[in-house]
C-alpha positions as CSV (number, residue, x, y, z in Angstrom):
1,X,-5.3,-16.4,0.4
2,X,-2.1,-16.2,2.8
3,X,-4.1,-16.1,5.9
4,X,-6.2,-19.2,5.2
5,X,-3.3,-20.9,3.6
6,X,-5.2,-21.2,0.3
7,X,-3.4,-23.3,-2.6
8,X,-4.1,-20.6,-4.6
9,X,-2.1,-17.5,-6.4
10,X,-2.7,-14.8,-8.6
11,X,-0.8,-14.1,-12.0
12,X,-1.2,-10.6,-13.3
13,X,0.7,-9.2,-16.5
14,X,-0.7,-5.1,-16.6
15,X,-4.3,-5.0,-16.2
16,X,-5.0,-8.7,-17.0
17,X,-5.0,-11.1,-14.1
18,X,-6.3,-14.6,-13.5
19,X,-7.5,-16.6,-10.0
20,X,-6.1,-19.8,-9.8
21,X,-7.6,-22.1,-6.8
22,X,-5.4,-25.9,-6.0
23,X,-2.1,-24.8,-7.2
24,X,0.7,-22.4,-5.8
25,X,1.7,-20.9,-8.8
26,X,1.2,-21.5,-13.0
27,X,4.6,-21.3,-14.7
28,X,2.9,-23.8,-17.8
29,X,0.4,-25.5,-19.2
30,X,0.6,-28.5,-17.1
31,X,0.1,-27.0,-13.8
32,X,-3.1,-25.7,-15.2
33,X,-4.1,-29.6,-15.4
34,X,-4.3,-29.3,-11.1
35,X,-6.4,-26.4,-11.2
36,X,-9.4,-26.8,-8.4
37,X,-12.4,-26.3,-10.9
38,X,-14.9,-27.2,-8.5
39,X,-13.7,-24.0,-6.6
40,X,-14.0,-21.8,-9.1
41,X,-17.2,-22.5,-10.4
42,X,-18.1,-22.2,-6.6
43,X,-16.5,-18.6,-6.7
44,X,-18.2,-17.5,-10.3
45,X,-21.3,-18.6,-9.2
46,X,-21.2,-16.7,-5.8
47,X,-20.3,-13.5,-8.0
48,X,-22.8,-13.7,-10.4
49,X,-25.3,-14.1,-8.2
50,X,-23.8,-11.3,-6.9
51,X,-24.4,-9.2,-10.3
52,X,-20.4,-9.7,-10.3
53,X,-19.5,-10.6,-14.1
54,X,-16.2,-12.9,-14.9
55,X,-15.0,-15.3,-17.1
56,X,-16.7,-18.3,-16.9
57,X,-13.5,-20.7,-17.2
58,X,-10.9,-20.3,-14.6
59,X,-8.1,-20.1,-17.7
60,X,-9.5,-16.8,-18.6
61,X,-7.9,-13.6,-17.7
62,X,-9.9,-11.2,-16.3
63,X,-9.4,-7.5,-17.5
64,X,-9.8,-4.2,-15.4
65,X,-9.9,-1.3,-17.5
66,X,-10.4,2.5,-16.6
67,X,-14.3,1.7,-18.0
68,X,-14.7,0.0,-14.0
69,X,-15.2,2.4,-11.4
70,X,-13.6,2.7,-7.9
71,X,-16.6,1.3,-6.2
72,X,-17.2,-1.7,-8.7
73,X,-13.6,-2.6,-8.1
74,X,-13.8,-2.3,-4.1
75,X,-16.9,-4.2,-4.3
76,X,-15.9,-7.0,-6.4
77,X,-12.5,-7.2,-4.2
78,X,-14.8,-7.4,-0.9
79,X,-16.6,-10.5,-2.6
80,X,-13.7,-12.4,-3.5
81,X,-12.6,-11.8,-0.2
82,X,-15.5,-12.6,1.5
83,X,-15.8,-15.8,-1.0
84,X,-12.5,-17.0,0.5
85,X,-13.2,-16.4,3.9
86,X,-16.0,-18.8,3.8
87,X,-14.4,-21.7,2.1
């Protein structure tokens, strides 16, 4: 996200986090009116076509649990990565 200077960030409270794609940061609910939907549809698409599984609205939090393995996690890290390389 830094390296392509993305308007993007990541919040994360323990083992939930949430994406958010066209703003820098989400303090409240208004700044999740400037989310970039388009973009994340783009990105859950890409993943489940991928056999990658997240929440289908980009106000979810996604959940890692001990129930996802090393290699599921590297693997869907290396999509999202390779998802914002190409955009």
């Amino acid at each position: 996200i830094r390296a392509k200077h993305l308007n993007a960030c990541v919040n994360q409270c323990g083992s939930m986090f949430s994406l958010f794609f066209g703003v820098s940061e989400v303090k409240c609910r208004e700044d999740l009116a400037k989310l970039d939907q388009e973009l994340f549809v783009r990105l859950f698409r890409t993943l489940f076509d991928q056999g990658i599984y997240l929440p289908p609205s980009s106000h979810e939090a996604w959940f890692v649990s001990t129930a996802h393995t090393d290699e599921e996690l590297d693997r869907t890290a290396k999509a999202i990565v390779d998802f914002i390389r190409i955009i």
